[in-house]
N, C-alpha and C positions, 0 to 999 in steps of 0.2 A: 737953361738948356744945357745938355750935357754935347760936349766933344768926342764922337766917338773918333776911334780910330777904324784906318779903311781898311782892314782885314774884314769888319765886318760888313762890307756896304755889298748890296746885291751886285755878282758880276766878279765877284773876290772869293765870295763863300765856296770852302772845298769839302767834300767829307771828313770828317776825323781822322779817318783810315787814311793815310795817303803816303806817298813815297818821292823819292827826288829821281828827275831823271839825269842821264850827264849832261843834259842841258841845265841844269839846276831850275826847271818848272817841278811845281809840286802835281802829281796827276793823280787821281784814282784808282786805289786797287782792282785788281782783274783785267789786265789791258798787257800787251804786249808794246815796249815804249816807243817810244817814235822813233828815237835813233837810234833803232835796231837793224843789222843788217840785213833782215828779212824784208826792210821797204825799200825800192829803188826806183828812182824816177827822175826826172829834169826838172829843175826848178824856173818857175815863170813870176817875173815880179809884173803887180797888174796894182791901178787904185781900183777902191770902188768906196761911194757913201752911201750909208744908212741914210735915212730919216727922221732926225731927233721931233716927239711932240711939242709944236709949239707952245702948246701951252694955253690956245683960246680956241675957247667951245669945246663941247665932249668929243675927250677924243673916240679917235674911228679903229677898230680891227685892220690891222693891213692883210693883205691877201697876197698870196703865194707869186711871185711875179713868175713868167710865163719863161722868161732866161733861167728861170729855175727848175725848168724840165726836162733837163737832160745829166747826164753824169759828166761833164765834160768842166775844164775849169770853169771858165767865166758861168757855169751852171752852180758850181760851189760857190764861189762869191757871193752872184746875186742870193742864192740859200742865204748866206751869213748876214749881207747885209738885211734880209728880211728879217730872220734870228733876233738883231739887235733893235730892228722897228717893234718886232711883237713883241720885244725886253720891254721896251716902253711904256706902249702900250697894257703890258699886267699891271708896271708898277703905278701908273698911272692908275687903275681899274680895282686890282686885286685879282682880276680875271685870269688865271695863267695856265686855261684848257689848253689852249691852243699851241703856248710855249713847252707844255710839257710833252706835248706830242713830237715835237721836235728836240729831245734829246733822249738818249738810248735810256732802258731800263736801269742798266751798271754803271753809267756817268756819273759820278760821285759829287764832282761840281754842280752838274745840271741839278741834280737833287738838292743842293745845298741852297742854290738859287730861287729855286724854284719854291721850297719850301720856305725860306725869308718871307715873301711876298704872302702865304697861305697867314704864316699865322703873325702879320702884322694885322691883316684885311680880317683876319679869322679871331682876332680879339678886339675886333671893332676899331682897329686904327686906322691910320693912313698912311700914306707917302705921297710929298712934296716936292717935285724937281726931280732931280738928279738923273735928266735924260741922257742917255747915249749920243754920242758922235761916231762913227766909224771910220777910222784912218787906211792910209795905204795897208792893202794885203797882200805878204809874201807867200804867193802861196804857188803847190808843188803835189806833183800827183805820185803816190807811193806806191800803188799796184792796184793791177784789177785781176781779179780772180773771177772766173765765171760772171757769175749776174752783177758783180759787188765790184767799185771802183772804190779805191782811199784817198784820202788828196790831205794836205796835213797845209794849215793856212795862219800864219802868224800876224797880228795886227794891234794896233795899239787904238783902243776907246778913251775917249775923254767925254767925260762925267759931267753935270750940272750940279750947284748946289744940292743938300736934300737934307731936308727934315722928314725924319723918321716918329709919327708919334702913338702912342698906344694908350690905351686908357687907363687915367690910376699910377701913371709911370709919367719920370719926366722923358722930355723930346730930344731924340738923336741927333744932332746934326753931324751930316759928311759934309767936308768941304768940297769943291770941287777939284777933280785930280786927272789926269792919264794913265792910264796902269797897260801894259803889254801883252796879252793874251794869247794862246795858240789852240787851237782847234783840231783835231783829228775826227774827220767825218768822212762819213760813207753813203756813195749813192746807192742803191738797193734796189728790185723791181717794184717797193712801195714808193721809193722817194730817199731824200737825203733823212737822215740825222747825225746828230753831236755822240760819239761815239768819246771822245777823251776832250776834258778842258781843263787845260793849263795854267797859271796865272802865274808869269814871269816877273811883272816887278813895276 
């Protein structure tokens, strides 16, 4: 089995394009950055947990929690913490309709993510482990302009084991790790999505 390194484990992957903000996260071209002075807002420090899959019996689809309907903080969290249950659940599946519905068209991370998942499952492999945890989120609402609220929400995931394997190739393994993450999302009159993703360190 080969060692990979965690640049490349799902939740890491960023477009190639990409730029440093003064915060030193790497984010997605076409975005205006987060510590611009065009956002301003009070910062509210909140926990919230995900749902890592256990692991016994097929796993289940999770569904949109009902604190997830409104643009209001604790409405962004519960989003995130869903975000990292349906994380799971693709890589568990390879299924990742549902995940990709939930980050913007130009999220350059989201797409990096998302498409890992496509074409491991998409050359007949698999993926073992490597569930989410979801840690304290700092998170901070940046502005609402008409229908559209932003809320910019910083938090650290820790990872499970995962073997990554493909056909005809040896097997990936990630060890297990915590890595830092930030999120800039927007609630919308369709719903929230992953507008910029981060990956701090």
């Amino acid at each position: 089995m080969e060692l990979a390194t965690p640049d490349a484990r799902f939740g890491v992957v960023l477009s190639e394009r990409s730029l440093k903000t003064r915060g030193g996260g790497a984010v997605s071209r076409g975005f205006p950055q987060a510590g611009s002075s065009a956002f301003r807002g009070s910062r509210r420090r909140g926990t919230f947990s995900s749902s890592p899959w256990s692991g016994r019996g097929p796993p289940v689809e999770p569904t949109l929690p009902a604190t997830a309907a409104d643009g209001s903080k604790a409405g962004a969290e519960a989003f995130i913490a869903y975000f990292w249950d349906l994380a799971n659940y693709a890589q568990a599946t390879g299924d990742t309709a549902g995940l990709r519905a939930l980050g913007a068209e130009s999220c350059g991370g989201c797409r990096g993510a998302f498409d890992f998942i496509d074409e491991v499952y998409g050359a007949g492999g698999s993926i073992t482990g490597g569930e989410y945890t979801l840690g304290e989120l700092d998170t901070e609402r940046l502005v609402t302009n008409n229908d559209v609220v932003i809320f910019r929400s910083t938090f650290p995931t820790t990872n499970t084991r995962q073997v990554v394997r493909r056909p005809d190739k040896q097997a990936e393994v990630f060890e297990a790790s915590t890595v830092r993450a930030r999120f800039t999302l927007s609630y919308q009159p369709k719903g929230w999505q992953v507008d910029i993703w981060e990956v701090l360190g």
